[in-house]
N, CA, C and O atoms as CSV, one atom per row, in Angstrom:
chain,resi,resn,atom,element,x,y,z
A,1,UNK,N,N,14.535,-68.390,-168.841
A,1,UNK,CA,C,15.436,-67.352,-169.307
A,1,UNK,C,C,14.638,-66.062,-169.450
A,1,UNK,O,O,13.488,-65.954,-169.877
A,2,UNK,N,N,15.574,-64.961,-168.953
A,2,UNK,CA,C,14.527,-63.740,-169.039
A,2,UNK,C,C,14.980,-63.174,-170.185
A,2,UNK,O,O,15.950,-63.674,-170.754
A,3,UNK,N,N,14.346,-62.051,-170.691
A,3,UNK,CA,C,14.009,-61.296,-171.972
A,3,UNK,C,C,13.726,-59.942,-171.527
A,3,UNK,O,O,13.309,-59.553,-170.436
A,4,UNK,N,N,14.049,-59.264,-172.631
A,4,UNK,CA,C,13.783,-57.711,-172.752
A,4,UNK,C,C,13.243,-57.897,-173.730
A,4,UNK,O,O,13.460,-58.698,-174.640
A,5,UNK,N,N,11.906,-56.549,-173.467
A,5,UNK,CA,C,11.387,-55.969,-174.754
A,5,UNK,C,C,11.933,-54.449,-174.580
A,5,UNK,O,O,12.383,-53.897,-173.576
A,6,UNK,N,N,11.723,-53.915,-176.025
A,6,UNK,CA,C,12.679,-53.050,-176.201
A,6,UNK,C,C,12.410,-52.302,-177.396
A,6,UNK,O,O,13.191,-52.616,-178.294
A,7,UNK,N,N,11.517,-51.360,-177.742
A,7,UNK,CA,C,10.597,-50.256,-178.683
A,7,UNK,C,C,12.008,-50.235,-179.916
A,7,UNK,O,O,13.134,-49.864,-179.583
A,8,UNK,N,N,11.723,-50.621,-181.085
A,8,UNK,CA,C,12.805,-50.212,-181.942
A,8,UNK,C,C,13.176,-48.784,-182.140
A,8,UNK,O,O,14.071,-48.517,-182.942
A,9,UNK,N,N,12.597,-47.893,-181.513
A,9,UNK,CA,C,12.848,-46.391,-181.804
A,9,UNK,C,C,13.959,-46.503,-180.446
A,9,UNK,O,O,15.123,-46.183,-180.684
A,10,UNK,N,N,13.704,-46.826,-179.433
A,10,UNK,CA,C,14.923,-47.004,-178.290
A,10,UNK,C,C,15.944,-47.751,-178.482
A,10,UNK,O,O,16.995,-47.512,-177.889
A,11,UNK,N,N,15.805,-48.934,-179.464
A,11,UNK,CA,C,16.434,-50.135,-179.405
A,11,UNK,C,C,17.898,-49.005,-180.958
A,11,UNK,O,O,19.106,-49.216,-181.069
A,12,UNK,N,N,17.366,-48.366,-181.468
A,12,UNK,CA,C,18.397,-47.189,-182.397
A,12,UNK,C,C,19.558,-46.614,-181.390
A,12,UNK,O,O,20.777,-46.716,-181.530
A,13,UNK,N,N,18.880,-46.027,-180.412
A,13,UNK,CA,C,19.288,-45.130,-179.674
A,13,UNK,C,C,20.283,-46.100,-179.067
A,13,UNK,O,O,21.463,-45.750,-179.067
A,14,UNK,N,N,19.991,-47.149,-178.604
A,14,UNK,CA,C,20.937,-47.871,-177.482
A,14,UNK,C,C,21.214,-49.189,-177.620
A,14,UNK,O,O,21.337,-50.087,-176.788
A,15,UNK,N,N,21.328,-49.156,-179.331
A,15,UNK,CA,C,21.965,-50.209,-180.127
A,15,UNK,C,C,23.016,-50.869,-179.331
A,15,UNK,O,O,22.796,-51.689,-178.440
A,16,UNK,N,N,24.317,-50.402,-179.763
A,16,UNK,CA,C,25.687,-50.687,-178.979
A,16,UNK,C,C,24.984,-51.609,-177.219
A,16,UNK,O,O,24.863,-52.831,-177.135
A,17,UNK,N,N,24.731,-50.878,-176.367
A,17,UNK,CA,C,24.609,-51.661,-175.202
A,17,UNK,C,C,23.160,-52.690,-175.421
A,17,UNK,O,O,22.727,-53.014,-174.314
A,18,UNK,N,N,22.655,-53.041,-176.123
A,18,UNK,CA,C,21.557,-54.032,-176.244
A,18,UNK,C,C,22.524,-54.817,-176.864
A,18,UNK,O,O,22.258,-55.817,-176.196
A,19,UNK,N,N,23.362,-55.167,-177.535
A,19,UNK,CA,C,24.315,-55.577,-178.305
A,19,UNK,C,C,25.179,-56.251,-177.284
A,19,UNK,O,O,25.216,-57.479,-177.361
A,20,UNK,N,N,25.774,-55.761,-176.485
A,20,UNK,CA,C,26.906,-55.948,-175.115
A,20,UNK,C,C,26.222,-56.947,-173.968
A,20,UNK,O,O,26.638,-57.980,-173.442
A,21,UNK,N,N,24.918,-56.141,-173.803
A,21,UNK,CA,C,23.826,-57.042,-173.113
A,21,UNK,C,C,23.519,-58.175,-173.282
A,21,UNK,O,O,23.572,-58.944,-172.322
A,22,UNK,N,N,23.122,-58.609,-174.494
A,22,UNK,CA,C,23.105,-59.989,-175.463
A,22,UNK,C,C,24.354,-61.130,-175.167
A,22,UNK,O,O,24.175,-62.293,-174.805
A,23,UNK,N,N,25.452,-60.571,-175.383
A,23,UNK,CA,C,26.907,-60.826,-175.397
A,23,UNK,C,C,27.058,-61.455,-174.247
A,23,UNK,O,O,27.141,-62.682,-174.198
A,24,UNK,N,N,27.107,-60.756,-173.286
A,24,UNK,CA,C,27.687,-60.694,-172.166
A,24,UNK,C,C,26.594,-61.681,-170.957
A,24,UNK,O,O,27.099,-62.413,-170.106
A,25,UNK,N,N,25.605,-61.566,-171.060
A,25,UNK,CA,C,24.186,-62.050,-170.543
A,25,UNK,C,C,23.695,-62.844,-171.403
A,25,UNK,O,O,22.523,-63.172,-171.223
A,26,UNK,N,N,24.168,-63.202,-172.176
A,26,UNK,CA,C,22.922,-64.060,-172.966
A,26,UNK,C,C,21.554,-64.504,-173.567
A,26,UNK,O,O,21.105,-65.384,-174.302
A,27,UNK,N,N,20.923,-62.870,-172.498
A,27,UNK,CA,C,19.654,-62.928,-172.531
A,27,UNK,C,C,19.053,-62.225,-174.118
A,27,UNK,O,O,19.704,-61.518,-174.888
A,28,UNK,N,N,17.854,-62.616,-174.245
A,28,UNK,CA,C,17.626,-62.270,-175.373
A,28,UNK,C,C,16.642,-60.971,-175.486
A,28,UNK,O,O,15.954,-60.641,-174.520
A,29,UNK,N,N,16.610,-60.188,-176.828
A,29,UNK,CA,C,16.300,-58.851,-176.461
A,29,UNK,C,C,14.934,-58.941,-177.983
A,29,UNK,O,O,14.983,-59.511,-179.073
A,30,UNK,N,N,14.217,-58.367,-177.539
A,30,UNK,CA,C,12.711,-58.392,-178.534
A,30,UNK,C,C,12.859,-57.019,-178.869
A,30,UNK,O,O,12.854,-56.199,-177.951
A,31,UNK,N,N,13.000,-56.614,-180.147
A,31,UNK,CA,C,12.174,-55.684,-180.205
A,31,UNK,C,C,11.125,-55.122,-180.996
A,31,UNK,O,O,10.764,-55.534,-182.098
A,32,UNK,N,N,10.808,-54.460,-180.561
A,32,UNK,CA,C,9.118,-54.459,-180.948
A,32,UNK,C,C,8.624,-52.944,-181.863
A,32,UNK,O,O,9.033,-51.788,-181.971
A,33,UNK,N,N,7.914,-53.478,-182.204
A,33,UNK,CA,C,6.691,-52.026,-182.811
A,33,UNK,C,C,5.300,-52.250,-182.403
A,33,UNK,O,O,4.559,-53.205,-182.634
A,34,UNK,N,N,5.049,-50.853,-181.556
A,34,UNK,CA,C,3.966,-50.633,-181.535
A,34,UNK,C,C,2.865,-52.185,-180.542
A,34,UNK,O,O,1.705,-52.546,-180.740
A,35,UNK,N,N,4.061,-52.781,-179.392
A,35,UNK,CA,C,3.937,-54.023,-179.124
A,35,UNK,C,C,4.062,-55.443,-179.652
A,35,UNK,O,O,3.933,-56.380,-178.864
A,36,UNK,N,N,4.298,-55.648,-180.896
A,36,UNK,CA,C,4.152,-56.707,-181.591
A,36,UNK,C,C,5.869,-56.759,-181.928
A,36,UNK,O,O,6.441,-55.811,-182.465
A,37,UNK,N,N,6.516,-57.926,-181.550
A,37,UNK,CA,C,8.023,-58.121,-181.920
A,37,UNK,C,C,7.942,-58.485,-183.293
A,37,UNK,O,O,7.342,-59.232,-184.066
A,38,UNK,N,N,9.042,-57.394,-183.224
A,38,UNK,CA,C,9.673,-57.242,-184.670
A,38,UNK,C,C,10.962,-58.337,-185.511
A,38,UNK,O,O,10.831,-58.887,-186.604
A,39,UNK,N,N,12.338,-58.405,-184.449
A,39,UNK,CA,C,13.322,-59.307,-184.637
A,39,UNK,C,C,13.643,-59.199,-183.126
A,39,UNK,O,O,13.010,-58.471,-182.362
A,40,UNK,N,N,14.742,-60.032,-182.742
A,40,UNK,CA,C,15.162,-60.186,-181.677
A,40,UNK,C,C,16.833,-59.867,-182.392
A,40,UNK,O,O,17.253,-59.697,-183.537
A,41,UNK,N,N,17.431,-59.901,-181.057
A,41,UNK,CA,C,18.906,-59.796,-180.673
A,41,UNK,C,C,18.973,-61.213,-179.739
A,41,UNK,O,O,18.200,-61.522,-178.832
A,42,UNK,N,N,20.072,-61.933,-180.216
A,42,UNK,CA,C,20.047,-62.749,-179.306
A,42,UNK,C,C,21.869,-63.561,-179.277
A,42,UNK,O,O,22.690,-63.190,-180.117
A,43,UNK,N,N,22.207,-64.547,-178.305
A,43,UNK,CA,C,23.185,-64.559,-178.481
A,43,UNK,C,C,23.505,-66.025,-179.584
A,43,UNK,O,O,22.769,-66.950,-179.925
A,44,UNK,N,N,25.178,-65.642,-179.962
A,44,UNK,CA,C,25.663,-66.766,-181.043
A,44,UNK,C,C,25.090,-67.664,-180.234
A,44,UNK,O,O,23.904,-67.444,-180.482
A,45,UNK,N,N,25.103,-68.570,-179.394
A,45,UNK,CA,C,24.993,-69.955,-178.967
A,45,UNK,C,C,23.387,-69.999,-179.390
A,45,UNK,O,O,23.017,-71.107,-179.779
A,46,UNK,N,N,22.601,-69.182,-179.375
A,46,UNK,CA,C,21.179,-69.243,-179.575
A,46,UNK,C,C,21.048,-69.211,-180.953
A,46,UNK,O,O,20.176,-69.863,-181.528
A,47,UNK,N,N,21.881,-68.470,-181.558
A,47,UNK,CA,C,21.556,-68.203,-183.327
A,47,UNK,C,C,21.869,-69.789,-183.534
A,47,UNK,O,O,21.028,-70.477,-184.112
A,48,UNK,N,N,22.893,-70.275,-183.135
A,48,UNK,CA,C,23.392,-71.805,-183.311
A,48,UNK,C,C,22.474,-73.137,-183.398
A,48,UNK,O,O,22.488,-74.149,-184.099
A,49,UNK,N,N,21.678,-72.647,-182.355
A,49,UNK,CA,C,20.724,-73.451,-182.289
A,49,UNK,C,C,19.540,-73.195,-183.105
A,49,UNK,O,O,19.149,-74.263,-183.577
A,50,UNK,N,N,18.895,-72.323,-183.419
A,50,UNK,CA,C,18.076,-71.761,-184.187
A,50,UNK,C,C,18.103,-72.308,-186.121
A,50,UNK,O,O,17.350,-72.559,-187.061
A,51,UNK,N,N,19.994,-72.206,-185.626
A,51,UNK,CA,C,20.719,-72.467,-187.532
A,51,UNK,C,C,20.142,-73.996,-187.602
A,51,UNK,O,O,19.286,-74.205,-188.461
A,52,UNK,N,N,20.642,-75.339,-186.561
A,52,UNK,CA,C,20.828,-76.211,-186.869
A,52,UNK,C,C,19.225,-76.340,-186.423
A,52,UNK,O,O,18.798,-76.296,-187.577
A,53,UNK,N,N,18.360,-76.430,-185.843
A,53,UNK,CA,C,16.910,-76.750,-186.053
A,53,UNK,C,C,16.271,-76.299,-187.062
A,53,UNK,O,O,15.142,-76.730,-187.297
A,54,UNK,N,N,16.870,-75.324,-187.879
A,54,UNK,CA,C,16.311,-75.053,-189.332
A,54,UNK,C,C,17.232,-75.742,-190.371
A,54,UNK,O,O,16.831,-75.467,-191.501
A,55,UNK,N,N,18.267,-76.498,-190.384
A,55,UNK,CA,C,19.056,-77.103,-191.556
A,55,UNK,C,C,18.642,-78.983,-191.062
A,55,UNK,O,O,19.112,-79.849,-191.799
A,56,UNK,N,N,17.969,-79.330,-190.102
A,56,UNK,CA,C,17.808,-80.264,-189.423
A,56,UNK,C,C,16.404,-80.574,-189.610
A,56,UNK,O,O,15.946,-81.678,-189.317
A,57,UNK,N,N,15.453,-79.287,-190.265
A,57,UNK,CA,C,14.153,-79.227,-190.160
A,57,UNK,C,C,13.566,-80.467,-189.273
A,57,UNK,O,O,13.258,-81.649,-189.430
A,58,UNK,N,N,13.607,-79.208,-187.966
A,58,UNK,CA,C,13.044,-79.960,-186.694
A,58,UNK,C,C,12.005,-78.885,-186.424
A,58,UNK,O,O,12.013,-77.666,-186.250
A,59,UNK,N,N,10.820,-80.173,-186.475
A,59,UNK,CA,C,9.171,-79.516,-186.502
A,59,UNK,C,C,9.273,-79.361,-184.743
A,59,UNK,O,O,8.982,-80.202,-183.892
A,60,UNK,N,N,9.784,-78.003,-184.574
A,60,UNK,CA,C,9.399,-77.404,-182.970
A,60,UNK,C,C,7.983,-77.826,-182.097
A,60,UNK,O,O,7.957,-78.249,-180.941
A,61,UNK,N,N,6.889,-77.598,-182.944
A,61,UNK,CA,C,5.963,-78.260,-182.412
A,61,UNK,C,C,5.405,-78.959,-181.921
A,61,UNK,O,O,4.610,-78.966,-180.982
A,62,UNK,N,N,5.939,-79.834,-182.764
A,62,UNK,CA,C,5.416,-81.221,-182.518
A,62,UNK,C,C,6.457,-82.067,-181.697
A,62,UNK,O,O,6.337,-83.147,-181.119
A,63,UNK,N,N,7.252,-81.424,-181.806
A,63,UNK,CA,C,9.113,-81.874,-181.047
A,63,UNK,C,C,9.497,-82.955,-181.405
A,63,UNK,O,O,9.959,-83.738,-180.576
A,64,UNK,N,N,9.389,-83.345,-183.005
A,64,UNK,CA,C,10.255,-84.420,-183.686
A,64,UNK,C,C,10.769,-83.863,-184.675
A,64,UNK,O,O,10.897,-82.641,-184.740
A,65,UNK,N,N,11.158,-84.714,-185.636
A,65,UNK,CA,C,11.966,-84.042,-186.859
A,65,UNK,C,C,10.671,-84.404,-188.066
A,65,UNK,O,O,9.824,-85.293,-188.154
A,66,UNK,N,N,11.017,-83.278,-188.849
A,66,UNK,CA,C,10.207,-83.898,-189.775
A,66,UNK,C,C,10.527,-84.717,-190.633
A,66,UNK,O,O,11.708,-84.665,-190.974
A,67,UNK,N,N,9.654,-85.752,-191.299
A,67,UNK,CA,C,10.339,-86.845,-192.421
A,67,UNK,C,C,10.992,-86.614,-193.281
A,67,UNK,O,O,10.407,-85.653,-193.780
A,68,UNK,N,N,12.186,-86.876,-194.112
A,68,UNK,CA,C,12.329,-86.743,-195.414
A,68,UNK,C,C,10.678,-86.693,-196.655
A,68,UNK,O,O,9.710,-87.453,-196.652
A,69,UNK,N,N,10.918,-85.709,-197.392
A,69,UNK,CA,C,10.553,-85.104,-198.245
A,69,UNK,C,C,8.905,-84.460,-197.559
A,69,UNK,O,O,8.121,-84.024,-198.402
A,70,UNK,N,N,8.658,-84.444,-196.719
A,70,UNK,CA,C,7.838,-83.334,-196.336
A,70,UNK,C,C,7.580,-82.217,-195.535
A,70,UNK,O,O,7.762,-82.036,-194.331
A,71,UNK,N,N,7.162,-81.557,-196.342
A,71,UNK,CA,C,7.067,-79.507,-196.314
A,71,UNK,C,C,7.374,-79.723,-194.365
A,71,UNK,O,O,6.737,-80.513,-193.667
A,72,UNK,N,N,8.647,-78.662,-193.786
A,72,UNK,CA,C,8.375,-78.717,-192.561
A,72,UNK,C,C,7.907,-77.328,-192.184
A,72,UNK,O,O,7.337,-77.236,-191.097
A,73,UNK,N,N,8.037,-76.387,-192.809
A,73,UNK,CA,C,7.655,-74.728,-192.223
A,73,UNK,C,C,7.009,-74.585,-193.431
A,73,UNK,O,O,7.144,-75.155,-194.513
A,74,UNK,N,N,5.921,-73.280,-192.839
A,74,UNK,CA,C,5.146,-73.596,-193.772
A,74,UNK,C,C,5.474,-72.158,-195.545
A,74,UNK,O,O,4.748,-72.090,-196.537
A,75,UNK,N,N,6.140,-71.715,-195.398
A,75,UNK,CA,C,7.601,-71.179,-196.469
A,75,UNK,C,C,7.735,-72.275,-197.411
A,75,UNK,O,O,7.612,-71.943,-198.590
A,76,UNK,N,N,7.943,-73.414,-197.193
A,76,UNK,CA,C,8.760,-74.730,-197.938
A,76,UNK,C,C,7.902,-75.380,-198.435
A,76,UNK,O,O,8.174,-76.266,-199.245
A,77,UNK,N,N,6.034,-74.947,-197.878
A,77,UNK,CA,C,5.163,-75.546,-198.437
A,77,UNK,C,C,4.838,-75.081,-200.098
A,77,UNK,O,O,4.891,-73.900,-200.440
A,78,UNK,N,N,4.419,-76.458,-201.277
A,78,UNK,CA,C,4.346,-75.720,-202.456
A,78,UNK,C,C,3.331,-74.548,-202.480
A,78,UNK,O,O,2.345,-74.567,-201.744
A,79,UNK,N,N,3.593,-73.500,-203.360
A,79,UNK,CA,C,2.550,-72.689,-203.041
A,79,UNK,C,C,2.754,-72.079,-204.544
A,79,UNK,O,O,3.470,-72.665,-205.357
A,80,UNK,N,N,1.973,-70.677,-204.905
A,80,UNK,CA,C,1.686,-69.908,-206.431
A,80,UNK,C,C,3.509,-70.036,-206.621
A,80,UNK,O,O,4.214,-70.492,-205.720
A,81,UNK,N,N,3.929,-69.660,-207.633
A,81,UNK,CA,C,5.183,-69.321,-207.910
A,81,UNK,C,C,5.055,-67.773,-208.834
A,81,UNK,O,O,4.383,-67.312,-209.756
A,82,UNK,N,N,5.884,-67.461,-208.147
A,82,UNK,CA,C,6.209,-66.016,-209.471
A,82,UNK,C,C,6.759,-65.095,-208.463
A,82,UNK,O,O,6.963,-65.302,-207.266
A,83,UNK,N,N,7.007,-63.805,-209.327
A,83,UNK,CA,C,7.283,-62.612,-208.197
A,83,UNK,C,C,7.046,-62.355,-206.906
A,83,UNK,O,O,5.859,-62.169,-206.639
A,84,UNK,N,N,7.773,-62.291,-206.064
A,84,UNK,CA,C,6.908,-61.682,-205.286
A,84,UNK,C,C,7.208,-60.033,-204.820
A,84,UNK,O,O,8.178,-59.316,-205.066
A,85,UNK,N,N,6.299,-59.836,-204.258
A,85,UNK,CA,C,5.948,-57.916,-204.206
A,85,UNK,C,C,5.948,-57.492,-203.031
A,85,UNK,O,O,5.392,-58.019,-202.068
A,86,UNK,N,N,6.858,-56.073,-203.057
A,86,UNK,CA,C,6.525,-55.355,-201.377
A,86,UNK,C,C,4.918,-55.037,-201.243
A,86,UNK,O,O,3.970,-54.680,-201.943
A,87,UNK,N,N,5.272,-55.450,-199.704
A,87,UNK,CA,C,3.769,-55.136,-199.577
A,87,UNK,C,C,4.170,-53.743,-198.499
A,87,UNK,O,O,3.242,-53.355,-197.790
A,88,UNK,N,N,5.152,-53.210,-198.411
A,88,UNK,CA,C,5.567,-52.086,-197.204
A,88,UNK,C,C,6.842,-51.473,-197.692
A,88,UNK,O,O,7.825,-52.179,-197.918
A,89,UNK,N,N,6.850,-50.202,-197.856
A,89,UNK,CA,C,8.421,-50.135,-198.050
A,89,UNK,C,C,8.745,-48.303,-197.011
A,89,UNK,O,O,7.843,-47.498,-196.780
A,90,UNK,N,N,10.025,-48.146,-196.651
A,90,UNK,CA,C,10.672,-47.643,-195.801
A,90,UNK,C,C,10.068,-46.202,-196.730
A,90,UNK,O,O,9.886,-46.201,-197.947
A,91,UNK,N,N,9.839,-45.081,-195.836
A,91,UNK,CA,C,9.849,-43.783,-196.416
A,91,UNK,C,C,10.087,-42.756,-195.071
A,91,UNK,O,O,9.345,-42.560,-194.109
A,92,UNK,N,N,11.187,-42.285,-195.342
A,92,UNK,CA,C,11.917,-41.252,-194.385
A,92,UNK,C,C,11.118,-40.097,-194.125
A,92,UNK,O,O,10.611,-39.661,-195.159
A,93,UNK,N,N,10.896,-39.596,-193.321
A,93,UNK,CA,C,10.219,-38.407,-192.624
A,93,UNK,C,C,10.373,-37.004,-194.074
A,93,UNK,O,O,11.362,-36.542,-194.643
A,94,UNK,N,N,9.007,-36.748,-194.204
A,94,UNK,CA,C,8.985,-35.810,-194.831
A,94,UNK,C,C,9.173,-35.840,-197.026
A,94,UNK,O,O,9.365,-35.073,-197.969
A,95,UNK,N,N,8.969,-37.104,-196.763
A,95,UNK,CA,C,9.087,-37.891,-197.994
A,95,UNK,C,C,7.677,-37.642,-199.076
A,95,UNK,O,O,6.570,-37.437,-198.578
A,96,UNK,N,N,7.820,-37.675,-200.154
A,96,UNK,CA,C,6.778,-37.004,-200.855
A,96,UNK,C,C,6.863,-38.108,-202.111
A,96,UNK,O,O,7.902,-38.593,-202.558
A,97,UNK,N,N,5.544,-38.366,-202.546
A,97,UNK,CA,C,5.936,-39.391,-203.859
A,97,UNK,C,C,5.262,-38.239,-205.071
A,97,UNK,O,O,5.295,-38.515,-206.270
């Protein structure tokens, strides 16, 4: 299956038809910052699959399921508990603290 990558500063601009593209093609759309993908666009039948291999916790990797009661991503593994903190937050052009 082919793929687009697709600069999120372009991917603003030409929202709507990356959107239609997806839809209509199925293909899936990356987009990126600065080279490194950011989220994708992709279509329902793919989100579908994506939903039920994460409510199914199916270890992709290894291409089985994982057992009852152990950690399958590593999110679900126990880890510190408490707050957690931005480590990045959005500041609009020309922004002053």
């Amino acid at each position: 299956m082919n793929h687009v990558d697709v600069p999120v500063t372009e991917a603003r601009a030409q929202f709507a038809d990356l959107v239609n593209r997806v839809a209509y093609t199925g293909e899936p759309v990356k987009l990126t910052r600065r080279g490194r993908v950011m989220a994708a666009l992709v279509s329902p039948e793919d989100l579908e699959l994506l939903e039920m291999a994460r409510s199914q916790r199916l270890d992709l990797q290894v291409g089985g399921t994982v057992p009852p009661g152990q950690p399958g991503r590593p999110a679900e593994r126990p880890g510190p508990s408490g707050p957690m903190r931005i480590a990045a937050e959005y500041r609009p052009p020309g922004f002053n603290r």
